[in-house]
C-alpha positions as CSV (number, residue, x, y, z in Angstrom):
1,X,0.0,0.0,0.0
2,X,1.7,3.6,-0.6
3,X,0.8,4.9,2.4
4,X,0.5,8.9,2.0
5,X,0.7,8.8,-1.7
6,X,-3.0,6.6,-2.1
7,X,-4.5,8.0,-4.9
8,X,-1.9,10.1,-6.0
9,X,-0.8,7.3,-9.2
10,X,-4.5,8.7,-10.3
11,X,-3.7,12.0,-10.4
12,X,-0.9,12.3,-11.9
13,X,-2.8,9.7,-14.9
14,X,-4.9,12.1,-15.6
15,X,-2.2,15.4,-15.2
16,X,-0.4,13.6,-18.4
17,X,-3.7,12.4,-19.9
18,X,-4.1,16.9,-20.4
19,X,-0.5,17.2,-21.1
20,X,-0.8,14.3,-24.0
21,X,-4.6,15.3,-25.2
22,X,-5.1,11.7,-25.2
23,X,-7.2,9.5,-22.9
24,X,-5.5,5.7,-22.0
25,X,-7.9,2.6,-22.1
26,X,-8.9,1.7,-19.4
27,X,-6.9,-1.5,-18.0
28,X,-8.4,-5.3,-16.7
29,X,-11.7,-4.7,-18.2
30,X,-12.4,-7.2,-20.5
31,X,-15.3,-8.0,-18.7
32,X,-17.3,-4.7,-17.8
33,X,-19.5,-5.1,-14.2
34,X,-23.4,-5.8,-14.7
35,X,-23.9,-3.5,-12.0
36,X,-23.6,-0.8,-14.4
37,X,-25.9,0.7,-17.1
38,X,-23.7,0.4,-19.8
39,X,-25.7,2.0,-22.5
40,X,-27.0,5.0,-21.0
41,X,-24.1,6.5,-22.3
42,X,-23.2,8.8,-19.6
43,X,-19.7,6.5,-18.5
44,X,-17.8,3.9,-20.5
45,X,-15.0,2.0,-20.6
46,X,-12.3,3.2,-22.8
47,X,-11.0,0.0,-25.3
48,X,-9.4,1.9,-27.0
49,X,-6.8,5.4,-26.4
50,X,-9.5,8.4,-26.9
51,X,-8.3,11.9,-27.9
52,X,-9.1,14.7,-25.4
53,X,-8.1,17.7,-27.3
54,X,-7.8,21.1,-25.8
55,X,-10.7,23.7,-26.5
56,X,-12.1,26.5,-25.5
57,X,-13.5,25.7,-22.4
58,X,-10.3,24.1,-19.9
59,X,-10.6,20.3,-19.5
60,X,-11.4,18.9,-15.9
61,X,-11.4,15.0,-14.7
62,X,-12.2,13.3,-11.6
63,X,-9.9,11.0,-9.4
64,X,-11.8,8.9,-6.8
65,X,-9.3,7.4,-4.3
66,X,-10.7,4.8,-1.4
67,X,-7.9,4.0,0.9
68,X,-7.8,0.8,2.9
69,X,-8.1,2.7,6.3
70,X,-11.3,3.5,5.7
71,X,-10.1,7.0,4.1
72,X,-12.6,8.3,1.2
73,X,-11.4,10.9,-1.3
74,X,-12.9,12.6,-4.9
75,X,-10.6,15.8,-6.4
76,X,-11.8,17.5,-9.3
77,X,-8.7,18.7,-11.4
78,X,-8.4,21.7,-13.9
79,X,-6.0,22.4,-16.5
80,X,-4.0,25.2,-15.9
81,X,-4.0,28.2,-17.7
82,X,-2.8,28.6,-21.7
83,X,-0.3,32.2,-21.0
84,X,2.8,30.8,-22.7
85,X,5.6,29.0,-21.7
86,X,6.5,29.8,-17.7
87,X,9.4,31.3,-16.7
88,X,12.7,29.4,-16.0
89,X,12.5,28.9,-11.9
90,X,15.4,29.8,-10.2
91,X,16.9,27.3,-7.9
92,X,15.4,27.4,-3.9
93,X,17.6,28.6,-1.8
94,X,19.0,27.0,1.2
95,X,16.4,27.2,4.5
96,X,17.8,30.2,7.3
97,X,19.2,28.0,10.2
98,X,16.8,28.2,13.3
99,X,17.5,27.9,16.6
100,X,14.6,25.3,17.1
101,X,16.2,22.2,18.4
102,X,14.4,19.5,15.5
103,X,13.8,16.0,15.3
104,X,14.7,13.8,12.3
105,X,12.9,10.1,12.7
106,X,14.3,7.4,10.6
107,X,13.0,3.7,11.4
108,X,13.3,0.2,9.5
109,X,12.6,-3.5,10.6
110,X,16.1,-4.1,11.3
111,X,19.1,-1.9,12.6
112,X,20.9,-2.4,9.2
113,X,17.5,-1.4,7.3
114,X,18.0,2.0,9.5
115,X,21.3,2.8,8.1
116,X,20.4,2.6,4.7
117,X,17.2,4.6,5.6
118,X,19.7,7.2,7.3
119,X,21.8,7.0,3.9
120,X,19.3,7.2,1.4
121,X,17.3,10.4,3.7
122,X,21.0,12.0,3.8
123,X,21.5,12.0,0.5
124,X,17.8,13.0,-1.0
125,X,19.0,16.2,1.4
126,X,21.8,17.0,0.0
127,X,20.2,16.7,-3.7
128,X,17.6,19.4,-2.1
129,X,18.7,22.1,-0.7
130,X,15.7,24.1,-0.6
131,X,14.1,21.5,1.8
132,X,13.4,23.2,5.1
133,X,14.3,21.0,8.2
134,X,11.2,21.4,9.8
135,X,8.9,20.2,7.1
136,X,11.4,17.2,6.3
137,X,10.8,16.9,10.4
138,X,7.4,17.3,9.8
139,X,6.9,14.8,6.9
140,X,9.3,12.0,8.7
141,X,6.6,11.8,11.6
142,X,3.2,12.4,10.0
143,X,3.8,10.6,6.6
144,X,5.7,8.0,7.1
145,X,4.9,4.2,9.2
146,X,6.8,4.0,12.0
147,X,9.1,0.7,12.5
148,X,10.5,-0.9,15.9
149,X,14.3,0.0,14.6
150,X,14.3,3.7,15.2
151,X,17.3,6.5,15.5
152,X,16.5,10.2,16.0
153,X,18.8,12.6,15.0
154,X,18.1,15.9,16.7
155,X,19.8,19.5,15.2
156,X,19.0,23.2,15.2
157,X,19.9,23.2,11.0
158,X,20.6,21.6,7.8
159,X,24.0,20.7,8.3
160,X,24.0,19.4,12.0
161,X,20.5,17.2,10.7
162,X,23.1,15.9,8.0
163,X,25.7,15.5,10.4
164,X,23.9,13.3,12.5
165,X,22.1,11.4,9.6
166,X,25.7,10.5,8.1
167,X,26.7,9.4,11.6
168,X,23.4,6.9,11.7
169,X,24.3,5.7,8.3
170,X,27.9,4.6,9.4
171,X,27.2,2.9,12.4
172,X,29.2,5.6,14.2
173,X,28.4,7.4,18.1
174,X,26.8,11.2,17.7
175,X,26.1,12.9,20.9
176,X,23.4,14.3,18.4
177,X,21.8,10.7,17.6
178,X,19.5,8.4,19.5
179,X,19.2,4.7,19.0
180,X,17.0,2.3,19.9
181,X,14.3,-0.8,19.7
182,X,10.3,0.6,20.1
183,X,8.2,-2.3,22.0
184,X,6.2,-3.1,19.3
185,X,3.4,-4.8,22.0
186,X,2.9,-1.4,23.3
187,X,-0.6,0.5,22.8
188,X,-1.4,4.0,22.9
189,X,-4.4,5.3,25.0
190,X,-5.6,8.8,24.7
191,X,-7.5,9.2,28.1
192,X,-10.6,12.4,27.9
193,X,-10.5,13.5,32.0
194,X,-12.9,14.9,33.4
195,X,-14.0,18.0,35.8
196,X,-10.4,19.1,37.9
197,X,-7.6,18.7,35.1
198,X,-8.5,22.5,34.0
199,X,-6.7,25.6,34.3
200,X,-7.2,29.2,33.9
201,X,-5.5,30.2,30.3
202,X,-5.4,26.0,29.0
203,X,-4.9,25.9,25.3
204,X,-4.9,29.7,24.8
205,X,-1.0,29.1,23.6
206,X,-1.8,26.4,21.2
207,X,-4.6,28.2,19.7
208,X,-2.2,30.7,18.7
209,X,0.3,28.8,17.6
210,X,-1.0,25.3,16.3
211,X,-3.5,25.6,13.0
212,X,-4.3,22.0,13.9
213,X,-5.8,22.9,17.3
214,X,-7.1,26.0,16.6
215,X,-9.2,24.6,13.6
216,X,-10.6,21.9,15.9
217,X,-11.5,23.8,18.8
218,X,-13.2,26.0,16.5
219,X,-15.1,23.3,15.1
220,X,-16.2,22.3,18.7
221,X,-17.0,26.4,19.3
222,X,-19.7,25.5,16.2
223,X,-21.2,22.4,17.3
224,X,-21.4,24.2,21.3
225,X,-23.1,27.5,20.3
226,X,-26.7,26.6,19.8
227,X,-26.8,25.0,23.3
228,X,-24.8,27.7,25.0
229,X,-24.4,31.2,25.1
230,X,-20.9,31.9,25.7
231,X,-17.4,31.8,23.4
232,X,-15.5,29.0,23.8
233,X,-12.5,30.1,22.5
234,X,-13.6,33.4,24.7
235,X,-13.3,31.2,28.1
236,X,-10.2,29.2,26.8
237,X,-8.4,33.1,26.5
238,X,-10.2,34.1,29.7
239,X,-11.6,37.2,27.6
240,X,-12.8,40.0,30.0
241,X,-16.4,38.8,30.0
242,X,-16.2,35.3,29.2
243,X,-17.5,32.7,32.0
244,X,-15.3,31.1,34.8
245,X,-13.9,27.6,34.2
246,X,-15.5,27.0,37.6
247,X,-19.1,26.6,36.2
248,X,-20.0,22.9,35.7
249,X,-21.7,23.7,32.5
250,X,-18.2,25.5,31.0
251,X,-16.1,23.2,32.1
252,X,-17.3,20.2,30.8
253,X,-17.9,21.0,27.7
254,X,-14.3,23.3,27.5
255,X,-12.4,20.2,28.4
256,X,-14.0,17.6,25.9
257,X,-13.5,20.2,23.6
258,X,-9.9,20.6,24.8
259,X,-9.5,17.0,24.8
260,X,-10.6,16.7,21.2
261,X,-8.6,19.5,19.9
262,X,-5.2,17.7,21.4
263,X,-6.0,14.4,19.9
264,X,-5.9,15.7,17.1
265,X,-2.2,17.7,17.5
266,X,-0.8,14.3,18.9
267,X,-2.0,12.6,15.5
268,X,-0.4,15.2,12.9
269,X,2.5,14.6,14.7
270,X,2.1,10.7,14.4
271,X,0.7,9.8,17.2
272,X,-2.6,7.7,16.6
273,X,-4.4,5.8,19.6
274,X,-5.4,2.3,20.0
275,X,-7.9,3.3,22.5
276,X,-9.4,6.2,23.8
277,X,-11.1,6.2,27.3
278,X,-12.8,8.6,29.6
């Protein structure tokens, strides 16, 4: 299964079916589903290649992609624009250096399988170099399964991230590298508390600074307004007139909502639970 990339072998079909004006037969269909009203005419199976010239209106398509999680998809894509040929794109340049301390996660089913993963991650880098640690951070946690093998290489930039990757890969010690075996019998449990876990000014930070959060608690703030008539994200700021967290009918609602919001921060960042109680 590709993981991330589910459905993306469609889109890119039909991205060169516009580039080429020409749309491929469809494959494995020799024997079309009876399902299917065949001769209303309103969707058929291509035999044959079928030519999908440009015209005055800009072609669009449909890619349908149902993932074996469960995970349900449908993008409608557009040709781009006829304005001439684009401009020659200059090369990225390098990411600033930050003085965030990131995490680079490399894992394998083996400790060998983790050096070439180092290796190969080290030099797909190198070949980049307007990749931004942080999103290559980002991507090694959110988009990728996580194996029992595991190193962590940890680095404020670039160079110190390729440092330690280069160290992984070689089998040699890094006081910038972690390495270790996950207990692959472990669970994760996300446990909901109750009444007494709050705190005046909970989650005001992350609704700042994490789109993730703020984006759920404000779709909690939706579903609570036609049963209550104060501003969630008003109590969660402590706004001048916003109710106390003391009430019995803010808090409970605050801290599911809460709750809610940070289960789904823990999962972009990887982190998906076997259970939830509470």
């Amino acid at each position: 299964h590709t993981q991330s990339a589910s459905g993306v072998a469609g889109v890119i079909k039909m991205v060169m079916a516009m580039r080429h004006g020409l749309l491929p037969k469809s494959l494995h269909s020799d024997n079309a589903s009876s399902h299917v009203d065949w001769s209303a005419g309103a969707v058929e199976l291509l035999t044959e290649p079928v030519a999908w010239p440009a015209g005055e209106r800009p072609r669009r398509c449909a890619v349908s992609s149902f993932g074996i999680s469960g995970t349900n998809a449908h993008a409608v894509l557009e040709e781009a624009p006829r304005d001439g040929e684009p401009a020659a794109e200059e090369p990225a340049a390098p990411a600033a250096d930050s003085d965030v301390l990131l995490p680079w996660v490399v894992s394998a089913r083996s400790a060998p399988a983790v050096r070439d993963q180092a290796a190969s991650l080290a030099s797909a880098v190198e070949a980049e170099p307007g990749w931004r640690p942080a999103d290559v951070a980002f991507s090694l946690t959110s988009a990728r399964s996580l194996f029992e093998h595991r190193a962590v290489v940890v680095g404020t930039d670039r160079e110190e991230l390729l440092t330690g990757l280069r160290a992984v890969a070689a089998d040699a010690s890094s006081p910038a590298v972690v390495r270790g075996a996950a207990d692959v019998d472990g669970k994760t449990v996300f446990v909901f508390p109750g009444q007494g876990s709050q705190w005046v000014g909970m989650g005001a930070r992350l609704l700042a600074e994490s789109p993730v959060f703020a984006e759920r608690i404000a779709q909690c703030a939706d579903a609570l307004s036609p049963f209550v008539d104060w501003s969630l994200t008003d109590v969660l700021r402590q706004a001048p007139d916003a109710p106390s967290l003391e009430r019995v009918d803010v808090v409970q609602p605050a801290s599911f909502a809460m709750m809610v919001s940070l289960a789904a921060l823990w999962q972009e960042h990887g982190v998906r639970p076997d259970a939830v109680v509470g």
